[in-house]
Each structure stands twice: as structure tokens, then as C-alpha cells.
PyMOL commands that place a pseudoatom at each C-alpha (Angstrom):
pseudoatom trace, name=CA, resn=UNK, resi=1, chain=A, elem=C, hetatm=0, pos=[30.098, -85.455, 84.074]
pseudoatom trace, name=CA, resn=UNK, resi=2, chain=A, elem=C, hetatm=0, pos=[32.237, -88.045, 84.888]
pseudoatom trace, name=CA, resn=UNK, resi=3, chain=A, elem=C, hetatm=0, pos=[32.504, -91.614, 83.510]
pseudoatom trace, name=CA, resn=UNK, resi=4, chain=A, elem=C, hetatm=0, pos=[34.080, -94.382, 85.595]
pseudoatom trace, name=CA, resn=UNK, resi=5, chain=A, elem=C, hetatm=0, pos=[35.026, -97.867, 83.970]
pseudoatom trace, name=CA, resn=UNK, resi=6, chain=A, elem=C, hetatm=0, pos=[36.097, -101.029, 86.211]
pseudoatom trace, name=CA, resn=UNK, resi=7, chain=A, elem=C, hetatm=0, pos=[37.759, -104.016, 85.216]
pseudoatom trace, name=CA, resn=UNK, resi=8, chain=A, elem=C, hetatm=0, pos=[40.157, -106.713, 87.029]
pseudoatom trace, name=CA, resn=UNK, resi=9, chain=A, elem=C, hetatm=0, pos=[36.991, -108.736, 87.869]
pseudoatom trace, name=CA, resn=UNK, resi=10, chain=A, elem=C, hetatm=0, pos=[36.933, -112.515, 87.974]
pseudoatom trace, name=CA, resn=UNK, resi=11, chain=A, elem=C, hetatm=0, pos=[36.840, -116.371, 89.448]
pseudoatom trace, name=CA, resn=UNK, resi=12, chain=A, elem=C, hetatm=0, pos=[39.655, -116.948, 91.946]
pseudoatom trace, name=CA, resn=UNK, resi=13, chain=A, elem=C, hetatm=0, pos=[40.129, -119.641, 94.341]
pseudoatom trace, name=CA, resn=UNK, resi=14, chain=A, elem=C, hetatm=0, pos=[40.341, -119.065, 97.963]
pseudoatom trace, name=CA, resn=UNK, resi=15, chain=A, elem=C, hetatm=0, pos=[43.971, -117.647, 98.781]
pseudoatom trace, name=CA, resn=UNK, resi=16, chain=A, elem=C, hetatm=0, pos=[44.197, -115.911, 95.497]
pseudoatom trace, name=CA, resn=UNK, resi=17, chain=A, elem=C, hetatm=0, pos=[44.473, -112.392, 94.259]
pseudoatom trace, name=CA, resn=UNK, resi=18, chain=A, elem=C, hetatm=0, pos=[42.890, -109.791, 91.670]
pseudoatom trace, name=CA, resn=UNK, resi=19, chain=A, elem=C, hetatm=0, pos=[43.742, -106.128, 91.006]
pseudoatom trace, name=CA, resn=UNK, resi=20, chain=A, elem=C, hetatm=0, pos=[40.414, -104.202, 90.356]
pseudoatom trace, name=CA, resn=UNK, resi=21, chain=A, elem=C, hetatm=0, pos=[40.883, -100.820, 88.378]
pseudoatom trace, name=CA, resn=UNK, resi=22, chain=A, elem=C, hetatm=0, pos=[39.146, -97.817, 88.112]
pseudoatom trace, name=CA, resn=UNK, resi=23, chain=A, elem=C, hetatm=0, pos=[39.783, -95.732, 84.939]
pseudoatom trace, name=CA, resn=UNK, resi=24, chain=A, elem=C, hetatm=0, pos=[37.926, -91.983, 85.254]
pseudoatom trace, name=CA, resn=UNK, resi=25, chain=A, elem=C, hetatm=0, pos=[37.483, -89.783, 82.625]
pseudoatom trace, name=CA, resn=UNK, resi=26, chain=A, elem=C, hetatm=0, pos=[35.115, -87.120, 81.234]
pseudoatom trace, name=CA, resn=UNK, resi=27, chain=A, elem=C, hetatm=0, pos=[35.348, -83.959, 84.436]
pseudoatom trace, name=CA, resn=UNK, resi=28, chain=A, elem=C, hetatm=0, pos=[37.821, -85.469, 86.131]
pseudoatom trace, name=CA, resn=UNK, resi=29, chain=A, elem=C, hetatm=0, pos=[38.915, -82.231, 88.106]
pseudoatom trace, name=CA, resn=UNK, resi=30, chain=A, elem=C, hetatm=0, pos=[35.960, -82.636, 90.275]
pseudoatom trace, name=CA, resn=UNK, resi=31, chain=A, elem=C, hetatm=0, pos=[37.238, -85.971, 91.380]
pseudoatom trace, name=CA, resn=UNK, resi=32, chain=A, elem=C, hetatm=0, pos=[38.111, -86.260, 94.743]
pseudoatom trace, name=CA, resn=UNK, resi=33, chain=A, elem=C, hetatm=0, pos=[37.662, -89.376, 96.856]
pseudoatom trace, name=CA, resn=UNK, resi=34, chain=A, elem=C, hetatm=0, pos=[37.752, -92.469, 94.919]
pseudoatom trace, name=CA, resn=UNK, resi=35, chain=A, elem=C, hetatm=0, pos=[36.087, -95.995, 96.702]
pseudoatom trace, name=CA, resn=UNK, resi=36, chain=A, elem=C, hetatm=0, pos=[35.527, -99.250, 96.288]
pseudoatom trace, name=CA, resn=UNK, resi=37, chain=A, elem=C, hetatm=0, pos=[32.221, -100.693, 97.421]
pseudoatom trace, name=CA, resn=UNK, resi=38, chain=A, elem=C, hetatm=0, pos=[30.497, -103.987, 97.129]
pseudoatom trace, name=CA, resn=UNK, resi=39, chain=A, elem=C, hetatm=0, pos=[27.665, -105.878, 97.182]
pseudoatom trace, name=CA, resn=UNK, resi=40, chain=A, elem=C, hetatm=0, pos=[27.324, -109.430, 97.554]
pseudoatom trace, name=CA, resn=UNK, resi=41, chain=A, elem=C, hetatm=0, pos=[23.423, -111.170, 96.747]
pseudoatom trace, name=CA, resn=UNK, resi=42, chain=A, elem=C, hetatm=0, pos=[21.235, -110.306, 99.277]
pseudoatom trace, name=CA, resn=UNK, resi=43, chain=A, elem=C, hetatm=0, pos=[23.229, -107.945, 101.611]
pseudoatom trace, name=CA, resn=UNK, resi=44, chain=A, elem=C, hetatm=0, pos=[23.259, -104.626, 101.172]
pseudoatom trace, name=CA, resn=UNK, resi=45, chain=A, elem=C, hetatm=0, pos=[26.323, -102.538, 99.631]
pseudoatom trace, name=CA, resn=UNK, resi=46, chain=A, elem=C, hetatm=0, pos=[29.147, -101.527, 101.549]
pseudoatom trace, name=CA, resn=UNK, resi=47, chain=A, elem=C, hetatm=0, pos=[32.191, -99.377, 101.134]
pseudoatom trace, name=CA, resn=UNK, resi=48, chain=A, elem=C, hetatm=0, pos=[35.409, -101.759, 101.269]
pseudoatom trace, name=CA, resn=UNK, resi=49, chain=A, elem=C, hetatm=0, pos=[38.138, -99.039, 100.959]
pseudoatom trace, name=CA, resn=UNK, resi=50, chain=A, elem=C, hetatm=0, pos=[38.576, -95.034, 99.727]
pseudoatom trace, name=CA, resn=UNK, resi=51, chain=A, elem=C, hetatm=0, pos=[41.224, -92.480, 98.966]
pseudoatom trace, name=CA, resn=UNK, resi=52, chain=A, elem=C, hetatm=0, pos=[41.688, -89.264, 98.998]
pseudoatom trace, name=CA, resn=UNK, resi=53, chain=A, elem=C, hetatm=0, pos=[43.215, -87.152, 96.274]
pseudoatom trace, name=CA, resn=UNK, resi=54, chain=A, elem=C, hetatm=0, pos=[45.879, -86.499, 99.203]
pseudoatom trace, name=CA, resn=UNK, resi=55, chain=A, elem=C, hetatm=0, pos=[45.819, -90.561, 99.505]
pseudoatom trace, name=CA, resn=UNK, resi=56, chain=A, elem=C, hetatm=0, pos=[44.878, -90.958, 102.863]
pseudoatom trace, name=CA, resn=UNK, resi=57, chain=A, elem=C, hetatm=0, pos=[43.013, -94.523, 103.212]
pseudoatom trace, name=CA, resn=UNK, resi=58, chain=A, elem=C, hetatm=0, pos=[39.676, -95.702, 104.742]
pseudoatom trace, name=CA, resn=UNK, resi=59, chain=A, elem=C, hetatm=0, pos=[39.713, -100.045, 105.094]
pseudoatom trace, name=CA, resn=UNK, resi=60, chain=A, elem=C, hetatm=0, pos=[36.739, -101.603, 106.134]
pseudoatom trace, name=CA, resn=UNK, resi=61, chain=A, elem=C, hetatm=0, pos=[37.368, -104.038, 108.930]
pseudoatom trace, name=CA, resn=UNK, resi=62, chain=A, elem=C, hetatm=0, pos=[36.627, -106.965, 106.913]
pseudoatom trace, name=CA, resn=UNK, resi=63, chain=A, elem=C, hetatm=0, pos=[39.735, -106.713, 103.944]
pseudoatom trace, name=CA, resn=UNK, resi=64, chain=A, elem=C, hetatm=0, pos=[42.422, -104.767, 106.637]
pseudoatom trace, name=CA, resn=UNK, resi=65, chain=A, elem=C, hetatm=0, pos=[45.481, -106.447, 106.182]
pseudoatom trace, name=CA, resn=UNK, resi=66, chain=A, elem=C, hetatm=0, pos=[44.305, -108.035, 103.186]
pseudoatom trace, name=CA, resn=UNK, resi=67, chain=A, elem=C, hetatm=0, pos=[43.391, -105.337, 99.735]
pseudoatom trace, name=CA, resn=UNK, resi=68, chain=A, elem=C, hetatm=0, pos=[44.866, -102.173, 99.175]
pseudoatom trace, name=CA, resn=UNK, resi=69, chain=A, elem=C, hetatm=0, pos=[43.494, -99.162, 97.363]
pseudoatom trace, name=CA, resn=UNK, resi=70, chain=A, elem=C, hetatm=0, pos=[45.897, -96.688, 95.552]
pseudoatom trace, name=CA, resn=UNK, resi=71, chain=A, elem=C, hetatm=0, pos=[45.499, -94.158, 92.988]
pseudoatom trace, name=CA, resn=UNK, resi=72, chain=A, elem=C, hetatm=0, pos=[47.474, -92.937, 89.727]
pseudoatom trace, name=CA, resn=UNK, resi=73, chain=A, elem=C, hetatm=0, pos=[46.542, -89.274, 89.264]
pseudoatom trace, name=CA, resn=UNK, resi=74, chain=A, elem=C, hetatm=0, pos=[48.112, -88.946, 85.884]
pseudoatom trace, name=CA, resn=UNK, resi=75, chain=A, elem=C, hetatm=0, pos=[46.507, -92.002, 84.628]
pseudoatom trace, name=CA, resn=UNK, resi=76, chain=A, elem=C, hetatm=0, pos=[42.953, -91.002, 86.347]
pseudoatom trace, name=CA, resn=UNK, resi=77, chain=A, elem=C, hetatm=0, pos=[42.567, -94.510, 87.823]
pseudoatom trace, name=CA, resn=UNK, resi=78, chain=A, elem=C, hetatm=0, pos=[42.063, -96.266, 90.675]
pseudoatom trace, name=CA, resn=UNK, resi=79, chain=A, elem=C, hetatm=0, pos=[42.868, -99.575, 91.701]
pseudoatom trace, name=CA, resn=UNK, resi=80, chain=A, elem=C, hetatm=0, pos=[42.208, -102.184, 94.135]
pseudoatom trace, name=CA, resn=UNK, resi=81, chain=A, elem=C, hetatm=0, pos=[44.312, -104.635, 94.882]
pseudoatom trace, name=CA, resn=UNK, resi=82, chain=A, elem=C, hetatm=0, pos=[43.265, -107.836, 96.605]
pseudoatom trace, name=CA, resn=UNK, resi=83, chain=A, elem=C, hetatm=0, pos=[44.873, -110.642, 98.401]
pseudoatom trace, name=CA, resn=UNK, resi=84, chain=A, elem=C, hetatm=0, pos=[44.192, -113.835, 100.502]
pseudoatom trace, name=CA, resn=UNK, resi=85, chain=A, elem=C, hetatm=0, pos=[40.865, -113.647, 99.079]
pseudoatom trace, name=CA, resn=UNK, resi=86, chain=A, elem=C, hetatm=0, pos=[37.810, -115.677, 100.737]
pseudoatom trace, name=CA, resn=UNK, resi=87, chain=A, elem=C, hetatm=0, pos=[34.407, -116.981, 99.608]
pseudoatom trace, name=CA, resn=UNK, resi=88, chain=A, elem=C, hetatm=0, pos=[32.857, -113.984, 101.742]
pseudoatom trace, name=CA, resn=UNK, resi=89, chain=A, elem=C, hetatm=0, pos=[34.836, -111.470, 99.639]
pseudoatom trace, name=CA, resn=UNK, resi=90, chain=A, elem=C, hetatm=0, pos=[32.048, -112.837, 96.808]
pseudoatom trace, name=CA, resn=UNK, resi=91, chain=A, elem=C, hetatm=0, pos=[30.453, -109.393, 95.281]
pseudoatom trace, name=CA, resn=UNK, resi=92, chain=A, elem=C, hetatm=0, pos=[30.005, -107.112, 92.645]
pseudoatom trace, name=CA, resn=UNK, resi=93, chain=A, elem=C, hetatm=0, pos=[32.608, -104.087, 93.133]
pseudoatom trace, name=CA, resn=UNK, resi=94, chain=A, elem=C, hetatm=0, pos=[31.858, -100.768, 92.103]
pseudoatom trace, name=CA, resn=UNK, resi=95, chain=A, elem=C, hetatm=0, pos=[34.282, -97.566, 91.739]
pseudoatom trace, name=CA, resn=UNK, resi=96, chain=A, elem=C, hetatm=0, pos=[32.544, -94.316, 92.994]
pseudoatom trace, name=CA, resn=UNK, resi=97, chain=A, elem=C, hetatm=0, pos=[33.733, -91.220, 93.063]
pseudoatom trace, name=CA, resn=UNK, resi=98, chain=A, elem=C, hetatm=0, pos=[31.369, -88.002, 94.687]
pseudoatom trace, name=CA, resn=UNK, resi=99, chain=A, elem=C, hetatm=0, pos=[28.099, -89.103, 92.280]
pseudoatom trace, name=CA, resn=UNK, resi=100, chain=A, elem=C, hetatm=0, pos=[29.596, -91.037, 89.821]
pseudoatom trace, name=CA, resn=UNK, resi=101, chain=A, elem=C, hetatm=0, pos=[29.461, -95.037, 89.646]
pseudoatom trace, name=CA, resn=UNK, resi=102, chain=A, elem=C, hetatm=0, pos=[30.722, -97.688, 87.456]
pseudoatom trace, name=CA, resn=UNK, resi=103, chain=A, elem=C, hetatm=0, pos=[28.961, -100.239, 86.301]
pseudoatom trace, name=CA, resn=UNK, resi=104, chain=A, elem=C, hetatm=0, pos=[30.643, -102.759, 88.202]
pseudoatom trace, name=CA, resn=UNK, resi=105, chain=A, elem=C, hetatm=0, pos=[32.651, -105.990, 88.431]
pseudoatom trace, name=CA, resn=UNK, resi=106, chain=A, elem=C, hetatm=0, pos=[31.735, -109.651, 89.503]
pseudoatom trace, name=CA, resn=UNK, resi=107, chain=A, elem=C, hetatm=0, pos=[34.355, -110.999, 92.005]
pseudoatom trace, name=CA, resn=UNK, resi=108, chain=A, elem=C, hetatm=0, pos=[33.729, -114.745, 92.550]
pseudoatom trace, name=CA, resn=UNK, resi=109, chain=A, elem=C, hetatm=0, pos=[35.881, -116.873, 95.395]
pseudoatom trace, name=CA, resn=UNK, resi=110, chain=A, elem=C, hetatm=0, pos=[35.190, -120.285, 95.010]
pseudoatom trace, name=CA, resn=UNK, resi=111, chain=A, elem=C, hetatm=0, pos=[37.408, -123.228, 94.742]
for i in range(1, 111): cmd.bond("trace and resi %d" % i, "trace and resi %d" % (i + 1))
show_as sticks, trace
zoom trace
């Protein structure tokens, strides 16, 4: 079993920046790609970025350029950090990790 906890969530204005994390615990040897997905009101959810335990990175066309997803292995946590933000960018984010979830974390871009 393996428990996963966000936090970083907020209001920013356009332009702005927040730094999501991802703190794992519980099995965390099973653990092997982390990702950020989100889901804005009425649109299905999508996967924004992933890692592997190796670190190699997945962006979805939409934030390249823009957030970046790293991972501390001896803290267990995963973060997403995330710049030049836009209204669009509007969504709840949600760690995974194989079948684990969190419970997610309301981003709101809105001047």
C-alpha cells in the first residue's frame, strides 16, 4: 500500500508560478513512475508530466517549456514545478504512482 499526499496548490495570476509536491510513503519500494495529471471541470483527466525512477521525463504538449517534474528519492516526493501559468492550466492535480492516487490539489489561474 502506498499513500500519496499533494500540496503546493493555489490562486495565481496569469504569469505566475506554484511548486506542486508529492510526498509517498507507506510501500514505497514498489514506486516507480511518478505523474502529474489533471483535470479541469468538464474535460476529462489528462497526464501533464511523469518520471521515471531513472528520471527520464514525459511533458504533455500543452506545459513543454513551461512546468517541470523532478523527483527526490530520499525524501519519497515528487514535485511539480510550474511557470508562466495560464487560465487553461485551471485543474485539480493529482500525483499517481502505478495504482496509487492522491487526493488532489486545486490550481486556479485567474487574475
Amino acid at each position: 500500500q502506498v499513500q500519496l499526499v499533494e500540496s503546493g496548490g493555489g490562486l495565481v495570476q496569469p504569469g505566475g508560478s506554484l511548486r506542486l509536491s508529492c510526498a509517498a510513503s507507506g510501500s514505497i519500494f514498489s514506486i516507480g513512475t511518478m505523474g502529474w495529471y489533471r483535470q479541469a471541470p468538464g474535460k476529462q483527466r489528462e497526464l501533464v508530466a511523469s518520471i521515471t525512477f531513472g528520471g527520464t521525463t514525459y511533458y504533455a504538449d500543452s506545459v513543454k517549456g513551461r512546468f517541470t517534474i523532478s523527483r527526490d528519492s530520499a525524501k519519497n516526493t515528487a514535485y511539480l514545478q510550474m511557470n508562466t501559468l495560464k487560465p487553461e492550466d485551471t485543474a485539480v492535480y493529482s500525483c499517481n504512482a502505478s495504482l496509487y492516487w492522491g487526493q488532489g490539489t486545486q490550481v486556479t489561474v485567474s487574475s
